[in-house]
N, C-alpha and C positions, 0 to 999 in steps of 0.2 A: 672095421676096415675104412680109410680111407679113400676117397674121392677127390680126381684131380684133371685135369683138362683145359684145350685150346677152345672156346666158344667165338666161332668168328661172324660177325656181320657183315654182309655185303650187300650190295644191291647198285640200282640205278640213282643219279644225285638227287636231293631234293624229297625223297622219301621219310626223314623222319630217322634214320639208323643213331644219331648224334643223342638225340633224345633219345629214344630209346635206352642207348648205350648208358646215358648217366642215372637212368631210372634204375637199370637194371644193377649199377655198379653202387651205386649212393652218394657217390659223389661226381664233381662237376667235373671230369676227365676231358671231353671232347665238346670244343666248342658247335654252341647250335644256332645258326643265324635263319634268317627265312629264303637267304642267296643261297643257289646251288653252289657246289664245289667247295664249300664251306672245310670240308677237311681235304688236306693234302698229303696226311704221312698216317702212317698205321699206328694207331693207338690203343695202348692195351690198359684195362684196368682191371684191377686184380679183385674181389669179393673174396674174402676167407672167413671162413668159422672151424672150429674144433675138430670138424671132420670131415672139412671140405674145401678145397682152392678151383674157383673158377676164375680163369685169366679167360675176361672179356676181349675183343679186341675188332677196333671198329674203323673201317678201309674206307679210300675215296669211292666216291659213288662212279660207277660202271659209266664208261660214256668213250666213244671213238675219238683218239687223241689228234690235237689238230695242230699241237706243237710239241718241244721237249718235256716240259712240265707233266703235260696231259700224259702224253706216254710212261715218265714213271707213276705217276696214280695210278695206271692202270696194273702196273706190277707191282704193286703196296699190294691192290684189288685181290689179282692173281694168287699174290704168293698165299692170301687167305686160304686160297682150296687148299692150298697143299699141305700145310699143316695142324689141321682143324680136327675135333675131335665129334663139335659139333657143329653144322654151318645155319646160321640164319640167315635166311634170303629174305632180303626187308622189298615189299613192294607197297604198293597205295592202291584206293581205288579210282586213281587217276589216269595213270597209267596203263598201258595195254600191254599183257602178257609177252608177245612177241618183241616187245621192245629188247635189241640186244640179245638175240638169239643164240651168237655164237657163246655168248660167255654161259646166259641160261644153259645151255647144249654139256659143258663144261659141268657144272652142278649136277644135270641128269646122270651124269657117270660114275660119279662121287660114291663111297661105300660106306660113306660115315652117315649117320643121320645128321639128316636135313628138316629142318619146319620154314615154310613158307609164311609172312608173318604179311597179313593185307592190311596195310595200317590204313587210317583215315576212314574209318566205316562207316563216321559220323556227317560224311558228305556225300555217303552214296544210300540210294534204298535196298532194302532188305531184296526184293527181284533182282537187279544189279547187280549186289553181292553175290548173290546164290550162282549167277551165273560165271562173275569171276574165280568163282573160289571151282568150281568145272572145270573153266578151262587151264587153270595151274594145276588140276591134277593129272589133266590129259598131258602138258607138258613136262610134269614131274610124277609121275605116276607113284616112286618110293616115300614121296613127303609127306611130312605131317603139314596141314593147311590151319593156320590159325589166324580168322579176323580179329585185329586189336583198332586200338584208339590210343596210339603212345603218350598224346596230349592230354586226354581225360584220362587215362593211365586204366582203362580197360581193357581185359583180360591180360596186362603182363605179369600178373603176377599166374597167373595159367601159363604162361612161357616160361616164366623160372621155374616153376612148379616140375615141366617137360624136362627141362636142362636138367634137373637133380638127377631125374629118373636117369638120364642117357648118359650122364659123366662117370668116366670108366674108373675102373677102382686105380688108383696112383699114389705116390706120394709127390707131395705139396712141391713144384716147379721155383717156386721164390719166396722168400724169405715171409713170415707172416705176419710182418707190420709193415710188408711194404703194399703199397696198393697202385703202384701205375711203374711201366718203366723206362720213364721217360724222367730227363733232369728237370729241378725247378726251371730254369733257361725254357726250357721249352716252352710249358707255360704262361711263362709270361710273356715270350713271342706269340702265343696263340692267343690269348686277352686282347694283346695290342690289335691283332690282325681281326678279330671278331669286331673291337669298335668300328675298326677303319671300313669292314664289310655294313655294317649299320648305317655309317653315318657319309656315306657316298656312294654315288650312283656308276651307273653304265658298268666300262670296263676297271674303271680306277683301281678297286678291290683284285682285280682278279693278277694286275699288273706288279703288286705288292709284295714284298717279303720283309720279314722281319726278322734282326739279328739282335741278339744281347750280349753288348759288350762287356757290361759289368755287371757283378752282380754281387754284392757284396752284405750277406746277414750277417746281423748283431742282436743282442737277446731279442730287442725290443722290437726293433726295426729294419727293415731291408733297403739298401740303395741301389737302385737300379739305372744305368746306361743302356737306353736301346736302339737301333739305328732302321729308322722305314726305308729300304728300295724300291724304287722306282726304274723303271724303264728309258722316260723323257724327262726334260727338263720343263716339258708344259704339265706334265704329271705332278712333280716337283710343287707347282705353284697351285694345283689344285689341293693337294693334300695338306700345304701351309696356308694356305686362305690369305686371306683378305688381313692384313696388320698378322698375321700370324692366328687369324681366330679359331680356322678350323682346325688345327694341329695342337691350340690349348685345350679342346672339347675333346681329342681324341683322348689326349694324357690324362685330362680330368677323368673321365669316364674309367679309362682303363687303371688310373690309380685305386680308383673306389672297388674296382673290382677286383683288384689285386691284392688289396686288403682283407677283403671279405676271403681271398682263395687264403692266404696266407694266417691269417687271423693276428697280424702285424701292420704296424706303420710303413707306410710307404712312401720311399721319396726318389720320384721319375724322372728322368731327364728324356727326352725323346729326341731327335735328329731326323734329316731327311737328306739319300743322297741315291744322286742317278747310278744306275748300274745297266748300260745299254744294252738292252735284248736277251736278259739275264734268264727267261724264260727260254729260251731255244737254246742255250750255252750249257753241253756237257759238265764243263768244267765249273762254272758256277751253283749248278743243281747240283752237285758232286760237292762246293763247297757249303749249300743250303742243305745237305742231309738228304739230299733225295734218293731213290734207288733208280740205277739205269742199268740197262743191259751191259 
């Protein structure tokens, strides 16, 4: 018999679901920076073998929206419950249980199994722990509670282990050489936008979106046109630096690793252009692929 299913991560930002995600998938699907908010759109990456398809899929982290942008993250987040086979609720031992009540509130209702996944274990004591892994069950009482370390890559493979057991008998949802479903474009707007989260401060990163104009592969090699938005016109000039130095660091950066995803030559062209208020605009998140009400 066949095995097939929706495994979805969720949680609050800054937990570690990114990592996780690419542990579990084996390849580098969903970018993982040390910035919250780090993903933006719901990303699925597919794991198949001979008698088994789990389509991963990993949501913006849970957080009260405070513009356009934030509000659709939070229904990427959302629509996770609703079609989920199995949900993992990623949290830390940083974090305090009650954070985000209403959405946890949500989860308790849930009919699908659920594992509670307490990542970071390696920064709290074993008292600590014992106490939080308590109080997630008094808050989820149906869950399975499993402390990991997504970074030393402890007990996930006891999490995948879980996932086999609970994925329902199905046949295979997408094609089994595909493994994400999402276009190369995406991709390589999300590389770009992980340097640009690395390599500058404050709000700069969070102001940003990235479009690719072109994209054009040949056996050897891929050419790529991509265009950075911005918000301001002083944003603009922080993102190209000084003679242009910060914006040749980002390309740099993001070519090498665009090679390494692709396992091809790469040749970038990068651009920067204001786009004002792009973040609160229906109509431009609507043109960036985002989900709105």
């Amino acid at each position: 018999m066949h095995k097939a299913g929706f495994v979805n991560i969720v949680g609050n930002p800054n937990v570690g679901k990114s990592t996780l995600m690419n542990l579990l998938v084996g390849e580098r699907v969903s970018i993982a920076t040390f910035k919250a908010q780090t993903t933006r759109h719901r990303i699925m990456g597919i794991l198949n073998t001979d008698d088994m398809q789990i389509v991963f899929s990993d949501t913006p982290g849970v957080l009260k929206p405070n513009y356009k942008l934030q509000e659709s993250m939070l229904n990427f987040s959302e629509s996770a419950l609703a079609d989920a086979d199995v949900l993992l609720y990623m949290t830390d031992t940083i974090e305090k249980p009650d954070k985000n009540a209403d959405f946890v509130e949500k989860v308790r209702h849930m009919t699908v199994p659920v594992l509670v996944l307490v990542n970071k274990i390696d920064l709290s004591s074993q008292e600590a722990l014992v106490k939080q892994v308590e109080e997630w069950h008094k808050l989820l009482p149906a869950a399975e509670i499993i402390p990991i370390s997504a970074k030393a890559k402890f007990n996930v493979d006891v999490v995948m282990k879980r996932i086999k057991e609970l994925l329902p008998d199905s046949p295979p949802y997408f094609g089994k050489d595909q493994w994400t479903d999402k276009p190369a474009r995406f991709f390589v707007a999300e590389i770009i936008r992980e340097k640009i989260l690395l390599y500058y401060d404050k709000e700069i990163p969070y102001a940003v979106e990235v479009v690719v104009d072109q994209f054009k592969e040949e056996k050897k090699s891929i050419h790529i046109n991509a265009v950075i938005y911005v918000e301001r016109e002083s944003q603009k000039g922080i993102i190209i630096g000084h003679k242009g130095v910060a914006l040749k660091k980002v390309a740099s950066e993001a070519r090498r690793s665009l090679e390494h995803f692709f396992q091809k030559s790469v040749y970038l062209e990068v651009f920067v252009k204001v786009d004002k208020d792009w973040r609160s605009s229906d109509k431009e998140l609507k043109n960036f692929g985002y989900q709105l009400d």
